[in-house]
Each structure stands twice: as C-alpha cells, then as structure tokens.
C-alpha positions in Angstrom: -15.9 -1.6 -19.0 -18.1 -3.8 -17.1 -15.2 -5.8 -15.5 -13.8 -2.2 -14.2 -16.3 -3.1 -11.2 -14.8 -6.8 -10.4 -11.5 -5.4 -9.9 -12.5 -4.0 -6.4 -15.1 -6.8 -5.9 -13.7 -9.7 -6.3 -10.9 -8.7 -3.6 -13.9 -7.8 -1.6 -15.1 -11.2 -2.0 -11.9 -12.9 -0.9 -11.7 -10.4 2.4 -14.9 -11.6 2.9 -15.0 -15.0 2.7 -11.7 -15.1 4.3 -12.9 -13.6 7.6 -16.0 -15.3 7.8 -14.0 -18.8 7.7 -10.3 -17.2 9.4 -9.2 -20.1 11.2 -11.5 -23.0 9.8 -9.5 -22.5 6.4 -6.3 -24.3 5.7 -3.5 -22.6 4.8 -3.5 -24.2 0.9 -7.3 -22.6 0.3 -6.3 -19.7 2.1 -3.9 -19.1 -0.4 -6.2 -20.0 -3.6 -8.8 -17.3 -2.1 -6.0 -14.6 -1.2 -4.2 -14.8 -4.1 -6.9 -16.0 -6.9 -8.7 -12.7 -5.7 -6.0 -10.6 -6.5 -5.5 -12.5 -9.6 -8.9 -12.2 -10.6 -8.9 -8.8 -10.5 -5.8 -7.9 -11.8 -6.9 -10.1 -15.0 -10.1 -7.6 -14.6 -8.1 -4.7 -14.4 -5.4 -5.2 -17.4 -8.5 -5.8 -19.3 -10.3 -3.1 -18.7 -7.0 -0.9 -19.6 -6.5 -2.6 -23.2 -10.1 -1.6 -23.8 -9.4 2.0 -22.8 -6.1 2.1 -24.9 -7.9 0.4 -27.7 -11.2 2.9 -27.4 -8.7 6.3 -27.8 -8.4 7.0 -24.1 -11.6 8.4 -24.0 -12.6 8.9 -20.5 -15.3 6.0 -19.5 -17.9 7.0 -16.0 -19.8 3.9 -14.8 -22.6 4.7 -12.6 -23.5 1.6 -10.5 -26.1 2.7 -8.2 -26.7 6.3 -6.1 -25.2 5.5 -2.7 -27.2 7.7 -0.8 -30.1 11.1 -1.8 -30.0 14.0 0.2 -32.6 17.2 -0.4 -30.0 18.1 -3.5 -26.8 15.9 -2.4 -27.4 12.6 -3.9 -23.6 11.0 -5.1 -23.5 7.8 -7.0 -21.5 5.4 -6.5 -20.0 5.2 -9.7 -16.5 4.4 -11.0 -14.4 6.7 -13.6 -11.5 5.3 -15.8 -9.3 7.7 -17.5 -4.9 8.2 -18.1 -4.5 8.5 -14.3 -6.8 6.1 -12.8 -5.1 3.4 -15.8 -2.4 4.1 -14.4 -2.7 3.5 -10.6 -5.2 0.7 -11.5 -2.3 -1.3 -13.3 0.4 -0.7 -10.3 -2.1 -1.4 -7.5 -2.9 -4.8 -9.6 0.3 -5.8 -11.1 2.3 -5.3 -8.2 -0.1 -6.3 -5.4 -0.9 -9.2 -7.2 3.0 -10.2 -7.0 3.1 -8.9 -3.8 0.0 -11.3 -2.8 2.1 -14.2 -4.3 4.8 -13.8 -2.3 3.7 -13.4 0.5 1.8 -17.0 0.6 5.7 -17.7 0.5 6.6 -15.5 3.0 3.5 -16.0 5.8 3.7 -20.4 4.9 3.7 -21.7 8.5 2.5 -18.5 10.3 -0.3 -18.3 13.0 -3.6 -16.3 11.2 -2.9 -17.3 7.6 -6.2 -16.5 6.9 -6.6 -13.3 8.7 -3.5 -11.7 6.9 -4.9 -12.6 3.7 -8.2 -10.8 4.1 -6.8 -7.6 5.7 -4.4 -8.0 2.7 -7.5 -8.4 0.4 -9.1 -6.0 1.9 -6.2 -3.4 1.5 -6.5 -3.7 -2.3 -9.9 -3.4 -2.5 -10.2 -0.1 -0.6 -7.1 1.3 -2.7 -9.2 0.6 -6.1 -12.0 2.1 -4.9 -9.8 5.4 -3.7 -8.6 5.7 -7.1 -11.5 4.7 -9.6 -14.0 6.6 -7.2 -15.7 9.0 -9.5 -16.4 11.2 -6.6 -14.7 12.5 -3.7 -16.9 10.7 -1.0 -16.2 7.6 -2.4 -12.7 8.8 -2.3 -12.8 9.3 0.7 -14.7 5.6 1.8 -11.3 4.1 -0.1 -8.9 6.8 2.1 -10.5 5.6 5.2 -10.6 1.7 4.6 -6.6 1.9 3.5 -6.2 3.6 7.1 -8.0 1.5 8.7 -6.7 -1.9 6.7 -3.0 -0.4 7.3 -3.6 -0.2 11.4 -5.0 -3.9 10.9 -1.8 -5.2 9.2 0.9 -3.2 10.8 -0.5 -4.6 14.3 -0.9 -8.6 12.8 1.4 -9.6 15.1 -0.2 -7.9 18.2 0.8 -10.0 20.8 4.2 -7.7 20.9 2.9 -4.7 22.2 5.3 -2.9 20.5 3.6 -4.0 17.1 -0.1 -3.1 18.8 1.8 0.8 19.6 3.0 1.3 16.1 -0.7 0.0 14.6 -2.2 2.9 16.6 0.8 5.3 16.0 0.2 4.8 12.2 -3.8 4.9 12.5 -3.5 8.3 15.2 -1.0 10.6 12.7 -2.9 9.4 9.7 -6.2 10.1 11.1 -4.6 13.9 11.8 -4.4 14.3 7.9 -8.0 12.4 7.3 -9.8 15.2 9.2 -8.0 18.0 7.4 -9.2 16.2 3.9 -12.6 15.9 5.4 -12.8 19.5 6.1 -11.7 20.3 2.8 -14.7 18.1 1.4 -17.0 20.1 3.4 -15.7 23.3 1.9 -15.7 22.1 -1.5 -19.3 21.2 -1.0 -20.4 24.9 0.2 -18.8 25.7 -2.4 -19.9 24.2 -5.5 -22.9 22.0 -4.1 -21.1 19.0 -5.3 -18.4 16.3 -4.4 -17.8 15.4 -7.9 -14.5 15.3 -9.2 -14.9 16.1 -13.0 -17.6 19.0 -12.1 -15.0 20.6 -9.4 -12.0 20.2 -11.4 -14.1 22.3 -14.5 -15.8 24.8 -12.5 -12.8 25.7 -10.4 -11.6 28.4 -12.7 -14.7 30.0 -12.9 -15.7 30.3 -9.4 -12.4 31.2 -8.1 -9.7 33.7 -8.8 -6.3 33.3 -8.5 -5.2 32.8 -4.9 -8.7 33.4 -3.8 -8.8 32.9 0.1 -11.6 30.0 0.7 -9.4 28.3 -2.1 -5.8 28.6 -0.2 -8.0 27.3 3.0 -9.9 24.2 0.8 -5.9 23.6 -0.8 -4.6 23.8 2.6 -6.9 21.3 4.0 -6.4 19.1 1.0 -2.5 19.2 1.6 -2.8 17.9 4.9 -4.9 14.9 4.3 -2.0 14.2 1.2 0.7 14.9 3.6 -1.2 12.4 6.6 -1.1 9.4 3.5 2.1 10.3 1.9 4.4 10.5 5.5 5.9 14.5 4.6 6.9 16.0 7.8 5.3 17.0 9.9 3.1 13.8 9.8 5.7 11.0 8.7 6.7 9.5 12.2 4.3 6.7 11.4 6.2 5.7 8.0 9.3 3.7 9.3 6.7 2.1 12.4 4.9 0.5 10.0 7.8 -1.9 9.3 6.9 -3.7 12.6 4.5 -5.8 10.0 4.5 -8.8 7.9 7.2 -7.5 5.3 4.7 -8.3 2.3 2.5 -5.5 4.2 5.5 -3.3 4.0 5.5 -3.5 0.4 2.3 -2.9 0.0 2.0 0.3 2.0 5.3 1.7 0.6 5.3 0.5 -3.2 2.1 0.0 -4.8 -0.6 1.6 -2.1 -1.5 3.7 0.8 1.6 6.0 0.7 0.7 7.1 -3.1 -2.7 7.9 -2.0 -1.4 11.7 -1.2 0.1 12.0 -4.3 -2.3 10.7 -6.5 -5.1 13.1 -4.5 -3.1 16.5 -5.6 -2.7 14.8 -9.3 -6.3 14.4 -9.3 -7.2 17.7 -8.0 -4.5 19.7 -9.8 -7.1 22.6 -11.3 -7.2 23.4 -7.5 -3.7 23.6 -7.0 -3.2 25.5 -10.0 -4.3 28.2 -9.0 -2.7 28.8 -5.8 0.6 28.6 -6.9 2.6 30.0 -3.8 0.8 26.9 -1.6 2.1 24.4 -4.4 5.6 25.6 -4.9 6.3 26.1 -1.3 4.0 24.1 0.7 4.0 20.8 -1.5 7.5 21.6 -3.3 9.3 22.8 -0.7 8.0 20.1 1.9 8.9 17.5 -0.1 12.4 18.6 -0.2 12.9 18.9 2.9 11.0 15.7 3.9 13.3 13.9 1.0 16.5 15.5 3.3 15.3 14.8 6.4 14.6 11.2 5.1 17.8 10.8 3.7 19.6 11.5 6.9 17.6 9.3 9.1 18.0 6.4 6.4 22.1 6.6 7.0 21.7 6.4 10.3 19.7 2.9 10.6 20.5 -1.0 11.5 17.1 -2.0 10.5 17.0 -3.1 6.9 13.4 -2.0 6.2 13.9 0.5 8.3 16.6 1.8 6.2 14.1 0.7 2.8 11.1 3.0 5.0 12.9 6.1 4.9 14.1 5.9 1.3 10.2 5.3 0.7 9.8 8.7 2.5 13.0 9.8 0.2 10.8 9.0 -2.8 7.6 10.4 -2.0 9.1 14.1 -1.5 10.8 13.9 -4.9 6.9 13.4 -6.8 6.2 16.2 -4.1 8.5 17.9 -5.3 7.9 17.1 -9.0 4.4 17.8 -8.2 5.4 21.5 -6.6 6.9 22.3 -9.9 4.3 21.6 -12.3 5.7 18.4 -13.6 2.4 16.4 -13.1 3.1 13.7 -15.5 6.8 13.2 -14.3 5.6 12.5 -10.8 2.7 9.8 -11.6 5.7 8.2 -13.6 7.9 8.6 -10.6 4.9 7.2 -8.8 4.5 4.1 -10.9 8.8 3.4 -11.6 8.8 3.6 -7.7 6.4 1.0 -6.7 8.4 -1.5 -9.5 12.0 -0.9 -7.6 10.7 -0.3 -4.0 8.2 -3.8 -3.8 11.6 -5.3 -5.4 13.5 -3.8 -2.5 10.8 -4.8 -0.2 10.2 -8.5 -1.2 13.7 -8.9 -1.9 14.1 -7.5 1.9 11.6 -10.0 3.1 13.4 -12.8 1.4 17.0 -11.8 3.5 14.9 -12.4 6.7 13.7 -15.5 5.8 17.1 -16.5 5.1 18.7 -15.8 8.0 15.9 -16.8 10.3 14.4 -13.4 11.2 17.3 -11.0 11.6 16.8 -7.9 10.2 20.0 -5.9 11.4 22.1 -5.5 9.0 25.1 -5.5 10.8 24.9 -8.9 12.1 24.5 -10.2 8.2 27.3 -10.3 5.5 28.2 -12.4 2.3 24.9 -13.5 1.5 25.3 -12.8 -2.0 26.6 -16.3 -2.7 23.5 -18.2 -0.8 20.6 -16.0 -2.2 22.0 -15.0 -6.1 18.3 -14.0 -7.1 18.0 -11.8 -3.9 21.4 -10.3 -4.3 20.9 -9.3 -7.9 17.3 -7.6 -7.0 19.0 -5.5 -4.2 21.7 -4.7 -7.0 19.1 -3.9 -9.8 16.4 -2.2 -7.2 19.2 -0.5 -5.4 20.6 0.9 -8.6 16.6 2.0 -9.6 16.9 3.6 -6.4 20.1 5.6 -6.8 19.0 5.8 -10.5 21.9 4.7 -12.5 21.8 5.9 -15.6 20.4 4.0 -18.3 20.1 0.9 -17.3 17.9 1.0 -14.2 14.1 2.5 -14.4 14.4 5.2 -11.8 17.1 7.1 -13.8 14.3 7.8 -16.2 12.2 9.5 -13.8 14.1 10.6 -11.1 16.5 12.3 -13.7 12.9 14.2 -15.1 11.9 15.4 -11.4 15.8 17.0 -11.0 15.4 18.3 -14.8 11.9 19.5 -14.4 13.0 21.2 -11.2 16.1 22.6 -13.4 14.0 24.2 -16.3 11.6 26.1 -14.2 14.3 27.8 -12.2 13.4 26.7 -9.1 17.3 26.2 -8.2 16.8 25.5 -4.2 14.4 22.3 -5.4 17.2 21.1 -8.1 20.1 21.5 -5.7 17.9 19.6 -2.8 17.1 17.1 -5.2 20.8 16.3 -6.1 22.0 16.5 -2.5 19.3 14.1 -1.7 20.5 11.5 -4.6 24.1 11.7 -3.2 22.9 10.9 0.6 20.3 8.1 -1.3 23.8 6.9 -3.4 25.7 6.7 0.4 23.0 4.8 2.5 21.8 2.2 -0.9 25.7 1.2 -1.2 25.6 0.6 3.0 22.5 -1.3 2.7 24.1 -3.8 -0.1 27.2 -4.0 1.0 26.7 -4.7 4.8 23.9 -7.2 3.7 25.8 -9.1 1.0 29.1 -8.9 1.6 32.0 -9.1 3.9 32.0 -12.0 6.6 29.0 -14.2 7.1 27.7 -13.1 10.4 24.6 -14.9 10.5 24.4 -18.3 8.9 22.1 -18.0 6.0 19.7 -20.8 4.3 19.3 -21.1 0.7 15.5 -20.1 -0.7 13.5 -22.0 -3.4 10.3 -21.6 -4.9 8.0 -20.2 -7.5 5.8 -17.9 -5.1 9.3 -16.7 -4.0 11.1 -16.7 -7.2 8.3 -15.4 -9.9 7.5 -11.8 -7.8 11.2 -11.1 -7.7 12.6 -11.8 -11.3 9.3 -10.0 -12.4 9.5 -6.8 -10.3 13.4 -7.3 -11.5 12.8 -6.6 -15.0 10.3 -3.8 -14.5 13.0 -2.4 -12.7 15.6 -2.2 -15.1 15.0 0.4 -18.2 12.4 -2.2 -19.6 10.5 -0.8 -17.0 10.6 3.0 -18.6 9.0 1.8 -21.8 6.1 1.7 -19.8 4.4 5.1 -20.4 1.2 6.6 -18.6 -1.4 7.4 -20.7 -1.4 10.8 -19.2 -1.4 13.2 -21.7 -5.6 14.3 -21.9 -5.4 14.0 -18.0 -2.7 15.7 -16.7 -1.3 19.3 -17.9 2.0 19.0 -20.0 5.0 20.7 -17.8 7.7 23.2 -18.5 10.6 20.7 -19.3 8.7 18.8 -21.9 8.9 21.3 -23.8 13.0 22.6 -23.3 15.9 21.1 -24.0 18.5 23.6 -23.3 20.3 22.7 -20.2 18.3 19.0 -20.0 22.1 17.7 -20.2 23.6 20.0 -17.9 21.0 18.9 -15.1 21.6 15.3 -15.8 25.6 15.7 -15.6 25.0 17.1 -12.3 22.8 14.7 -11.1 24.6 12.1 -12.3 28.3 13.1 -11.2 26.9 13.7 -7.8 25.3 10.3 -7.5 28.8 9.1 -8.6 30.6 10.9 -5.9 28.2 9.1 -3.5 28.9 5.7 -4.6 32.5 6.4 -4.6 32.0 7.9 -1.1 30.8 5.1 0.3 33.0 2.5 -1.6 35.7 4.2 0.3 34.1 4.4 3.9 32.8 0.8 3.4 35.4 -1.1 1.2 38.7 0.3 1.4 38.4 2.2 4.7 36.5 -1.0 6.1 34.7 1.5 8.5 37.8 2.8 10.4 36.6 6.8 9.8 33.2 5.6 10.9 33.6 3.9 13.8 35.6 7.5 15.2 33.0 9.7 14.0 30.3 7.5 15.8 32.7 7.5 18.1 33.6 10.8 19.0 30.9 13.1 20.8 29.6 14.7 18.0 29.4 12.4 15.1 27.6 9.9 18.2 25.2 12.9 18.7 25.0 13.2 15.2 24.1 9.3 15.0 21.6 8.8 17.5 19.4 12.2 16.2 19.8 10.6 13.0 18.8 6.9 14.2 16.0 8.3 16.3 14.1 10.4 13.6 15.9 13.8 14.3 13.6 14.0 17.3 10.4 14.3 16.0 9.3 11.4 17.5 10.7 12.9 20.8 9.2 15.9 20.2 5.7 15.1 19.4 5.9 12.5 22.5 6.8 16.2 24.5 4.6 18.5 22.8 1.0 15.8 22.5 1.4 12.3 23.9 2.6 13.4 27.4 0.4 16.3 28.2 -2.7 14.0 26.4 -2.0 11.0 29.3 -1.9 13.6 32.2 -5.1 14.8 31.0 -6.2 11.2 30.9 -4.9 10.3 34.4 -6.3 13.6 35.6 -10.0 12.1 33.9 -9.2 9.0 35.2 -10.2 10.1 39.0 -13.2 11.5 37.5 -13.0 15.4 38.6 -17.0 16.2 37.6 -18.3 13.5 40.1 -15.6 14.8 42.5 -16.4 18.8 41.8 -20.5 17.3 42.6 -19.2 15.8 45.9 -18.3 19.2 47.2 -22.5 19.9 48.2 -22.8 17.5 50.4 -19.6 17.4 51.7 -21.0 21.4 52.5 -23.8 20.0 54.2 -21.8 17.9 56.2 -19.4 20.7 57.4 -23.0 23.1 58.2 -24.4 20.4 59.9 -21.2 19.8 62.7 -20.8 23.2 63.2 -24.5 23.7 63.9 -24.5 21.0 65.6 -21.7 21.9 68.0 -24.2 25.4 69.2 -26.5 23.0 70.8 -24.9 23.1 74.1 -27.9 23.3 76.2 -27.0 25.8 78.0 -29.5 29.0 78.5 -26.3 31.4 78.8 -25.3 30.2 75.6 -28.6 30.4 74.1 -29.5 33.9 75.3 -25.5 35.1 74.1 -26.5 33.8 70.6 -29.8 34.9 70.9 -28.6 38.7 71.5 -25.8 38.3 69.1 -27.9 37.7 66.5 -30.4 40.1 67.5 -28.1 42.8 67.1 -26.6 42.1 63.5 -30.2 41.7 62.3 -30.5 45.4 63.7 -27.3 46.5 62.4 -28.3 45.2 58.9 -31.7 47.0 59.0 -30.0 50.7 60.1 -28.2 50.6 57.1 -31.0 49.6 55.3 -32.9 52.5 55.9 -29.9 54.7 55.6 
C-alpha cells in the first residue's frame, strides 16, 4: 500500500515540473511528462487495487504525516483505501490516463502545450486526493483544487472572452455549493469534535436520532455542496459552459472526475443520509429526476455536439441521484463507473469529429462521416447505445436497467416512471446526435484521422463500453449497504420490459422524424409559434440561465456600478461641503452696515429671551 501515495504524487510532480518549465518545454517532452505522470500513477493505482483484492478487501488507512495540531483538532493527512475508494481510484486512472493520451493527439500543434498538461495533471491529482482522503478536510483540499483546476481548463483558451465568462461561471455556481459543504464541515465538527470519515460515519447512529434537526441542517448543507459538483438544478447552469474547453477537458470533467465528486460525497457519507430519509428520497431522489428531465429536454434542443453530450452528462448524474434517493447505493457507484467508460467514449470520440472537420461543432453543418472516420462512427454507435442502454450488449443497460429496477421495487413509482420517460427523451436526442453527425449529405468536408494516441483511447473505452464493460464489478459489498432490489425478483422483468419498450419507442420515434420523415414535421413545429417557443426555452436552458442573470447577476453589477462611484467617500464629503454652505451664508451678514448689525443684534437678542421664558416656565 505504499504506492497508494504515488498515485496522487507523481501527477503532482508532472503539474509541477510542467509549470515551472510551461513554454521552455517542447511539445514531445511535454507529452512524456503529461502523459508518463498519469501513466505512472495509474500503474500505482491498479497495483495498489490487486493488493487490496488479493488481501480480502480489508480496509487499508495510511497515515503520512499530521497536516496541521490544533488544542484537540489535529487531522492527518492520511489516505484510506477500501470497495469505494477502489473503485473511483481505478476510473479516475484508467480513464484519465486514456483521456491524457489522447489529448497529446488532440492539443499536437496548439499554443500552451505545456500549460494544458499541468492543469490537466493537476486535475487528477486533486481528484485522488478527494477520493482517497481519509478525512473530510483533506476532502475538501481535493474539492477545492478540482474547482479551481476546472476554472483553469474551461478558460485555456482565454483570449475569447466568452471562454474567460464561462471559466468564472463554472468557478462562481460551484463555489455556491463549496460553502454549503464547508458549513456542513463546521457542523460536523461541533458536533462530533472530529472531521474523520470512519469516526463520523460510526458514531452517527448514536449521537443522532432519526430526523434529528442539526442532522437535516448538516445533510442539507452536504446536499448542496454535492449538488454545486454534480450540476442538479438549481446549480447546473455551469455544466454545458464548461464545453467552451479543450474537448479532452470535457471528458474529464464529465466522465471520469469533477462531476462524480457529488455523488461519490453522499456514497461516502451515507450513515448520514440514512437517517434522514425524507431529505434523501425527495431532496436527492426527487432532484435528480427532475434534473435528469430537465436535462433531457435541453439536450433535444441543441446544435452543439458537446453541448448535446453535456446535458446527457447532467441526464446521467440525476439517474445515480436518483439511484442514490432510493437506497440503491451500490447501483449508483456502478452507474458512476459504466458512465465515465461510455461518456469519455462519447467525449473523445466527439473530440475526434472536430478535428475532422476542422473545428465545427454544429451538427447540422456535418453529415456522412461515418465512411471517413469508421472508428469514430462505431464509438458514437457503441457509446450512444451505452447511453440509451441497449439491452445486452452495451454496458449502460446493466446499470441503468438496476437504477429503473431499483426505483421499481421500492415503490417509488413517480422515480421509475421519470426514469423511463427520461430514457425515451435520452433514445430521441442520442439517435439525432448520430444521425445528423454521420449520416445524410456531407456538409462539411471531413479529413481522415490516424494515430495510436487517437486510435488506442477509443477502441479501449469501446470495449469497456460494450457488456465486457459490466463484468467489471465494484468491490462494494463491506462498504456500501446492500439495497431493496438485490434482494427481489418479482417484477425485475416487468420494469425492464418497460424500460426497454419505451427506449424502443424512442428510437423508432426518431427514426421516423429523422429518416423517413427527413425533418418535414420538425421543421413546422420549430416553425410554428409554439414548437419555436418551445425550441428556444429548450436551446437556452429553459431559462435558468435567464433567470439567475435577472434574479443575481444584474442586481450584483448595479451594486457594483453603484460602489464604483465610491458612496462612503462621497457620504464623508457632505461635512465640508456643510462648512462651505455655513461659511457663504455667514459670510453674506457681513454687510457693514450698523442698521444691519443693530437688526441682527436685537433679533437675536430677543430669541435668546424667548428661549429663556420658557425655560423658566
């Protein structure tokens, strides 16, 4: 277990070295630092995994030094490896070691090589440590350096300004959710005099009762930093903004990182959540669902092909909410890890389409490029069908089939039926995306691809994605509670039918809009006043960007512009600008005149005697 350390240090060590050198390395060594980090530590990683396997999953803790003492507070900084922490530890390194490799593909030629590469390097690093932290301030060192890492990487191409907007966009509405988290840490402290995770997660049952209120305030707090990470409404208007990065970033934040962080937090704290039951069915199931709807909407309505891919990561997310709402722990960490195969597929194989046709990414002005980029063509087909979950053969039938299942046999019906209305919209806007991309008339002339870096990422992330990649199962079991539908199978078939058939009506749905109709019924609906209404809510967010820009950015910059003049120093300038006025009207008395003088003189005379009658009286 000592090389459980070098996973997060020897990315560390590449961020490092690539900012101290940034523009004095060459793009080759850049590459050999970026990437041999990642593959470094993913070597680190997998074996640190077969030793906990092969040791009988016994939880492992491995103190490294105590980060700061205190009076009584002194947390170490240690690292702790059990089921759940395997399992985010292999997807953050498998897939963001891919990820890394493509991306020297992808970047080749760009300005700041070496700069992407560290923030990239960085990312990792401060993911592993969010996830192997033993405590929650460490957790919370990792939370912060993703945020901060994600603001760095969305805005790489700053000299847009709209790139430098959506960086701070991302790094404001996440920030929201990191001072609700931090709150909760403050309360878990006063409460049990401790951050660690193992110590809270025991003692929780004894030192609260069921739906005790400083426990629905601490849950509450903790469900708004998850919600901040994760993008569920009402703080997801950064999600589909973060596309205006590299695309590799894109796949990093959606599919193996940042946007897990949320869910992985409620995992690890489930004891908590446990026992406010009402806050984890409604506020964490019943967000999800309706962030997984609103999602799916906003996905049908977009040009933008990662915008279209950002949105079905928001999809995704509120099904493990979801999953997570309902008990199913284990189903949504599986959920969790099947995701992060098909969507850096979807991602990658996203980035490679944009590449191809020289930087377009709207995916009307594209068509029949399924002949000049096979490989890409079959990983949208493969990740698309892990995305609409075809049965069988594609990973995400095999977990997204459990969430609807799980949501089934506890008898939360309003979750299932969300669930299978949101796989027919994901079944509509996945056979769009392919289709418009891949087929049809060439609109945009598009160049064949070559390459290992390009090639290796995709055919790997390909085969995960299939139901190869369901073999893989998360050593969860002494981590995570075992849920409801684990243990039923009356009605497991029913659920699936319906599922399934409904997915199938989507598919045929949009066959029919897309191929047979060739957009005719489309074009009126987007045509006519309402369907175009319809469109443009759906295009734009369904206003929430709108209405946070009414309700918080606009009333922020007329406080700013009204700060701007500086009112204190203006409020100060009122004394002498007193003195001022006193001294011309005083001034304009001295007439020198001694008919003046005596008038004043006797005036005066005779309030001062005025005031001293009623004195006395």
């Amino acid at each position: 277990m000592n090389l459980l350390a070098l996973t997060f240090i020897f990315p560390l060590i590449g961020f490092l070295i690539l900012a101290t050198g940034r523009d004095r390395i060459s793009e080759k060594l850049a590459t050999m630092i970026g990437v041999g980090a990642m593959g470094l530590s993913a070597i680190c990683a997998f074996a640190s995994i077969f030793s906990f396997l092969a040791q009988g999953q016994q939880a492992v803790s491995v103190p490294l030094w105590t980060w700061l003492s205190v009076g009584d507070f002194a947390p170490k900084f240690g690292l702790y490896l059990d089921g759940l922490s395997v399992t985010m530890l292999g997807v953050i390194t498998g897939v963001g070691f891919l990820i890394h490799l493509f991306a020297s593909w992808y970047m080749k030629g760009e300005t700041g090589f070496a700069r992407f590469f560290s923030y990239l390097n960085l990312f990792v690093a401060s993911m592993l440590l969010l996830v192997l932290a033993d405590n929650l301030l460490l957790m919370y060192l990792g939370w912060e350096g993703v945020g901060i890492c994600s603001y760095l990487l969305i805005g790489f191409y700053y000299h847009n300004r709209a790139n430098g907007r959506a960086a701070i966009k991302a790094f404001t509405v996440t920030r929201v959710g990191d001072v609700f988290l931090a709150i909760g840490l403050f309360l878990l402290f006063v409460v049990f005099g401790t951050l660690d995770m193992t110590a809270i997660n025991t003692k929780a049952d004894t030192m609260f009762a069921v739906n005790d209120p400083m426990l629905m305030l601490i849950v509450a707090m903790l469900i708004g930093g998850a919600f901040g990470k994760s993008a569920q409404i009402p703080l997801h208007t950064w999600l589909a903004d973060a596309m205006a990065g590299p695309t590799p970033v894109s796949a990093l934040i959606h599919a193996a990182t940042m946007v897990t962080a949320g869910v992985y937090l409620i995992a690890r704290m489930h004891p908590l959540f446990v026992l406010t039951p009402q806050m984890l069915l409604y506020w964490v199931g019943g967000i999800g669902a309706l962030s997984m709807l609103v999602a799916s909407f906003c996905a049908l309505a977009q040009t933008d092909i990662k915008r279209v891919l950002a949105y079905s990561t928001m999809s995704q997310l509120g099904y493990m909410f979801i999953a997570l709402g309902v008990g199913a722990w284990q189903v949504a960490i599986f959920h969790l890890m099947t995701h992060a195969f098909f969507k850096a597929l979807l991602f990658l194989a996203s980035g490679a389409v944009i590449i191809s046709t020289h930087h377009e990414q709207n995916i009307f002005k594209m068509g029949g490029l399924r002949k000049k980029i096979p490989l890409v063509f079959w990983s949208f087909v493969v990740g698309g069908g892990a995305l609409v979950a075809l049965p069988f053969v594609t990973v995400g039938f095999y977990s997204k089939e459990a969430i609807l299942w799980e949501a089934y046999a506890t008898g939360h019906m309003s979750l299932f039926w969300a669930g299978v209305f949101g796989a027919f919209l994901t079944a509509v806007y996945t056979f769009r995306l392919i289709y418009l991309v891949f087929f049809g008339q060439e609109k945009t002339h598009g160049e064949k691809l070559s390459g290992v870096s390009y090639a290796l990422p995709l055919v790997v992330l390909l085969v995960l994605s299939t139901g190869i990649g369901a073999l893989i199962h998360p050593p969860l079991a002494n981590v995570l509670p075992a849920s409801v539908g684990s243990t039923l199978t009356d009605g497991k078939h029913t659920a699936e039918i319906i599922a399934v058939g409904v997915t199938a009506l989507g598919l045929a749905l949009a066959c029919f809009l897309y191929v047979l109709d060739k957009g005719k019924i489309l074009t009126k609906w987007t045509n006519s006043a309402f369907g175009g209404a319809c469109t443009y809510w759906c295009y734009h967010g369904l206003g929430f960007d709108a209405l946070y820009d009414l309700v918080f950015v606009k009333p922020f910059l007329a406080i700013c512009k009204f700060l701007k003049g500086d009112p204190v120093d203006k409020l100060w300038s009122i004394l002498p600008f007193g003195v001022k006025l006193g001294n011309k009207l005083l001034v304009k008395t001295q007439t020198g005149r001694l008919g003046s003088h005596a008038v004043s003189f006797g005036v005066g005379l005779a309030v001062v005697l005025i005031l001293a009658m009623m004195m006395v009286v």
